[in-house]
N, C-alpha and C positions, 0 to 999 in steps of 0.2 A: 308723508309716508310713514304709515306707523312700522313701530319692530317687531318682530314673531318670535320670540323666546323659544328655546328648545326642540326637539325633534316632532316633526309632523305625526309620527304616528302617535308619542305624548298629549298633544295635542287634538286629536281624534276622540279621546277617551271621552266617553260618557260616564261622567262620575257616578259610584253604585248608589243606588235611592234603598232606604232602609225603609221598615215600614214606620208608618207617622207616627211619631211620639205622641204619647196622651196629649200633653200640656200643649201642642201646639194644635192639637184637635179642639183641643180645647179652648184657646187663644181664637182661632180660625172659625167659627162657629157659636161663641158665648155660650159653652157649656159647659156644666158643673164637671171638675175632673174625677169626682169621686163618682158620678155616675158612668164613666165611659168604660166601656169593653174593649179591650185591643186584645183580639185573632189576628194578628196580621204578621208575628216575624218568629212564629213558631216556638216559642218561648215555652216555658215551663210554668204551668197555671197556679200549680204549687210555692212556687217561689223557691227561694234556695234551701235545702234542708239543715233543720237546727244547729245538725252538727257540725255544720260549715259556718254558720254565722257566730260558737261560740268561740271557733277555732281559730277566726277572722278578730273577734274582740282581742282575743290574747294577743294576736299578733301584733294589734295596734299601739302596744308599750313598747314595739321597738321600731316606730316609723321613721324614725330619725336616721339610722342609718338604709345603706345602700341592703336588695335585696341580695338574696344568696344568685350570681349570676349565673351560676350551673345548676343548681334546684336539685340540691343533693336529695335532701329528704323528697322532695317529690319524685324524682326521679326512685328514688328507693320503694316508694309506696308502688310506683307505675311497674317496678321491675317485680314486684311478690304478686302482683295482681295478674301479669301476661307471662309469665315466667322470661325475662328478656336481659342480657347485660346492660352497662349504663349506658354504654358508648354506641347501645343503640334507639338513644330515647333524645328527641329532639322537643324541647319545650318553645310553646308561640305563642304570640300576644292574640288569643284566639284559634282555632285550625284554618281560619281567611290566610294567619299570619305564615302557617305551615305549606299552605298552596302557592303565595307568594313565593315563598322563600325559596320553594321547590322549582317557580318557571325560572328566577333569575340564578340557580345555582347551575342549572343544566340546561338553559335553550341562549342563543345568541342570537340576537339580529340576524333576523335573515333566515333562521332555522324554523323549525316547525314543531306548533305545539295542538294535539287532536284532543275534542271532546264531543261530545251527544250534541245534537238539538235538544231542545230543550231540558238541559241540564246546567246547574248552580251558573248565573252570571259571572262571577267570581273569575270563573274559566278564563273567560275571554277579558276581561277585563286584564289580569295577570299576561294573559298573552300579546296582549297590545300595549303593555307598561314596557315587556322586554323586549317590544320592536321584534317579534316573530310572527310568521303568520300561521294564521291559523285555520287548522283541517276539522270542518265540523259536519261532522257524519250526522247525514237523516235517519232521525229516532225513529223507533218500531213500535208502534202501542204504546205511545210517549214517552215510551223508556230509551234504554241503547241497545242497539244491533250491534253483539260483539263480533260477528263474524265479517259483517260489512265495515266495521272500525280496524279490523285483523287486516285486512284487503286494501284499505287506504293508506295504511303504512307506507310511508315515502322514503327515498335513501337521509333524507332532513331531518326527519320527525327524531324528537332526541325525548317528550314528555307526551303522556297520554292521561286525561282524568277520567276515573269512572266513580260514581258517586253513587254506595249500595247502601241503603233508598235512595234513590233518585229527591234533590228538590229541583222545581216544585211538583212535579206531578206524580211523586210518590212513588211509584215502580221498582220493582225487587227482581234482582237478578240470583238466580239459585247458584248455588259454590258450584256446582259441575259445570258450569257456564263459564264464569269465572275463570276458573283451571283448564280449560281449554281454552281461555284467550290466552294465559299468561305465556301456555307453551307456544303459543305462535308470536309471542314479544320480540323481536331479536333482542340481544343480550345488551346493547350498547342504549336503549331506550328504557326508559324509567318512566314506569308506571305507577300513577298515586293513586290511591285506592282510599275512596274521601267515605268514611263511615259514620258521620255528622248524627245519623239518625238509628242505627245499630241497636244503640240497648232498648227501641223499641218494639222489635221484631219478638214476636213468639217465641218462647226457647227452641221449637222443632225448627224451625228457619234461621236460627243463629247458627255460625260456624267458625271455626278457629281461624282469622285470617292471619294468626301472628305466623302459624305452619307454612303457611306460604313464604313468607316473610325470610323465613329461617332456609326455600328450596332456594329463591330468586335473588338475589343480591341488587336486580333492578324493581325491586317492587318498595313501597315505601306505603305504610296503612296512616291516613289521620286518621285522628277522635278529638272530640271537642266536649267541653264539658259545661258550654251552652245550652246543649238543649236539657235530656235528661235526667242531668244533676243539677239542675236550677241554676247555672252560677254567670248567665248571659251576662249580667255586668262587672264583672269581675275580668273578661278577655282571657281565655286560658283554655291552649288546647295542647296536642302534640301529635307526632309522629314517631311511629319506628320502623326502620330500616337496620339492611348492617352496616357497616361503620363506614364503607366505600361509600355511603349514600350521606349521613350524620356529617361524616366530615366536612362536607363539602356545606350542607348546613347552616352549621355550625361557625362555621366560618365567616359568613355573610349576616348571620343571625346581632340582631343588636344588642348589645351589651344592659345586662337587668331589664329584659322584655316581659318577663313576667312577673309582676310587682310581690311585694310580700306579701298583702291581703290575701292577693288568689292563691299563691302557693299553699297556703295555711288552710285557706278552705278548701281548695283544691284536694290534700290530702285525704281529710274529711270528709270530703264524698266520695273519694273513690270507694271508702271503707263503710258508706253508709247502704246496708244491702235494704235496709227494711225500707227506705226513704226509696231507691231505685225503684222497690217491687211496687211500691204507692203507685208512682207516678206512670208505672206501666198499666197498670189498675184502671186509674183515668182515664189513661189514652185510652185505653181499649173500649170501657164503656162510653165514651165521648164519641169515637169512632162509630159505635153502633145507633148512637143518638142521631148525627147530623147525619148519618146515611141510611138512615128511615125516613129521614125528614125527608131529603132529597128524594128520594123514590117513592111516598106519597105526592111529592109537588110532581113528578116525572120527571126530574131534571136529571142530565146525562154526568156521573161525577167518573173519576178514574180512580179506580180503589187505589186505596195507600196503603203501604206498609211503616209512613213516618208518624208525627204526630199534628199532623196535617191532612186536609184533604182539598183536589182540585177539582170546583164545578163551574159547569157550563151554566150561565145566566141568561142568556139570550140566543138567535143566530144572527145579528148585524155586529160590524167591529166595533160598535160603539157600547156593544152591550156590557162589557163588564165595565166601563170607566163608569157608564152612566150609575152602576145599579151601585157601584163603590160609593160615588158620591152620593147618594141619597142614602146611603149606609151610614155616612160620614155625618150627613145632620143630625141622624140621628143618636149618633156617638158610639157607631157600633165601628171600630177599625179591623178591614179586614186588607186581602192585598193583590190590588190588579196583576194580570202577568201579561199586561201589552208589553213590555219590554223584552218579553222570551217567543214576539211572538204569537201568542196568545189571547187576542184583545177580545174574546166570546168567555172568557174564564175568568175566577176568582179564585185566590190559594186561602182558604181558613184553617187557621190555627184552632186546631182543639184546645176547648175550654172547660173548664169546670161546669158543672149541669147548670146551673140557671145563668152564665155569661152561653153558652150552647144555647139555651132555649130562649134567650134574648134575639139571639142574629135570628134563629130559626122561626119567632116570631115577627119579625122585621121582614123578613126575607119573603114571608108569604103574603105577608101587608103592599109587597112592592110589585111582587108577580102577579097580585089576584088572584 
């Protein structure tokens, strides 16, 4: 009789699948790595901006010691950029590491943590690590129904995630929407409000979520500095709430989670406006590229507001695994979302114009 280690619901867990690494696309198929295109984990096409990589060199004369564990200076940079005190800035190995942090500081076993259908894995993953269960409201236009998520509120529910853009299916919730969930929150539940894809919104569609921030005492906003500051391999994101939320954090949070590399570039992009404006630049002409493509092939996509888009490839369940793999010979990575759910879809990562007009040729080669 064998032994079962740890709690059943631990053991449940479906570990998160990242999208594939080049080199093992590469490995997996005998193809040259500098030929391969990866769309598939929403990344920044641009790569990191300069001023983070020189910012990152300096740092590297002091790797020997421990980093700064409270990330004064970054905290400092985070507090002139949102106008916010320190004591409400939470730094994470990532904003995964800030969603985390947030089901195990405030749901127990046994309590209840709500999100979307098809909205970030991450969710549920986090909610099944703290042995709670979980309340997941059917999406509306593949986004979230705040009003039906307002209404499933339980006397349990202690966290709720809303992710404005939605991944993967992109979907943008307008601020009056918003502000009218928050007022129906009760006071005793904490709401994260996951902003992953934010700086790429049009300025008429961006809004001040930190003003909320400052009415709600249970609201907590991430950002992560993943997507559109280039710095995905660096892990470096955060949160701000007020201190009744930090505290609690902060407390749980592990000791030098964010390394001194990222701190150092971290800084560096928050302060690089010209580099942000780039990379919104892209997305946006990238966005119009792959969804002309799409709507000459006819194929059914769901507009995005991220730096991503989600289309339908087929109507059998087997269609997007299939059309991924043949994607994959040909060393285009892009990223199934049978796991959300989804097995008629593929989520691609805007790219730079000719990795864009790579898939977009592939893609019509496999449709006919």
């Amino acid at each position: 009789m064998s032994i079962q280690f740890g709690p059943e619901y631990v053991r449940a867990i479906a570990p998160y699948q990242g999208g594939k690494p080049i080199a093992e696309v590469a490995r997996e198929f005998g193809l040259d790595e500098a030929k391969i295109i990866k769309l598939a984990s929403n990344e920044n096409p641009l790569g990191m901006p300069e001023s983070a990589r020189v910012a990152m060199q300096a740092a590297v004369a002091d790797i020997g010691r421990y980093p700064d564990a409270n990330g004064f200076d970054l905290k400092a940079a985070i507090m002139a950029k949102y106008d916010v005190p320190a004591d409400w800035i939470t730094l994470g190995n990532g904003s995964n590491d800030i969603l985390e942090l947030a089901t195990h500081a405030f749901v127990q076993p046994g309590q209840a943590a709500m999100y979307s259908e098809f909205s970030f894995v991450v969710y549920g993953l986090a909610t099944q690590a703290a042995g709670a269960r979980a309340i997941v409201v059917p999406s509306k236009d593949f986004g979230h129904d705040l009003p039906a998520m307002a209404a499933a509120i339980t006397e349990d529910t202690r966290l709720i995630f809303i992710a404005n853009p939605n991944n993967p299916t992109g979907t943008f919730l307008p601020s009056a929407d918003i502000a009218a969930f928050l007022q129906r929150v009760p006071p005793n539940v904490v709401v994260v409000l996951d902003e992953a894809y934010n700086e790429y919104l049009p300025p008429e569609l961006q809004f001040d979520a930190i003003a909320w921030v400052r009415q709600y005492p249970n609201l907590l906003v991430s950002r992560t500095m993943s997507k559109a500051y280039g710095l995905a391999g660096l892990r470096i994101g955060f949160g701000i709430a007020q201190p009744a939320v930090t505290d609690l954090l902060n407390r749980i949070r592990q000791p030098f989670n964010v390394n001194s590399l990222a701190q150092a570039a971290a800084i560096a992009a928050l302060n690089d406006k010209p580099f942000l404006q780039r990379s919104a630049q892209v997305n946006t002409e990238g966005y119009a590229q792959l969804t002309e493509a799409f709507e000459a092939l006819k194929l059914t996509y769901v507009p995005s507001f991220g730096n991503f888009v989600m289309v339908k490839v087929g109507d059998d369940d087997g269609a997007g695994a299939r059309v991924n793999l043949a994607l994959l010979k040909q060393g285009i990575i892009v990223r199934p979302v049978g796991n959300y759910g989804l097995p008629q879809w593929l989520r691609v990562t805007i790219g730079l114009p000719h990795e864009n007009a790579a898939f977009i040729s592939a893609l019509k080669a496999l449709l006919g």
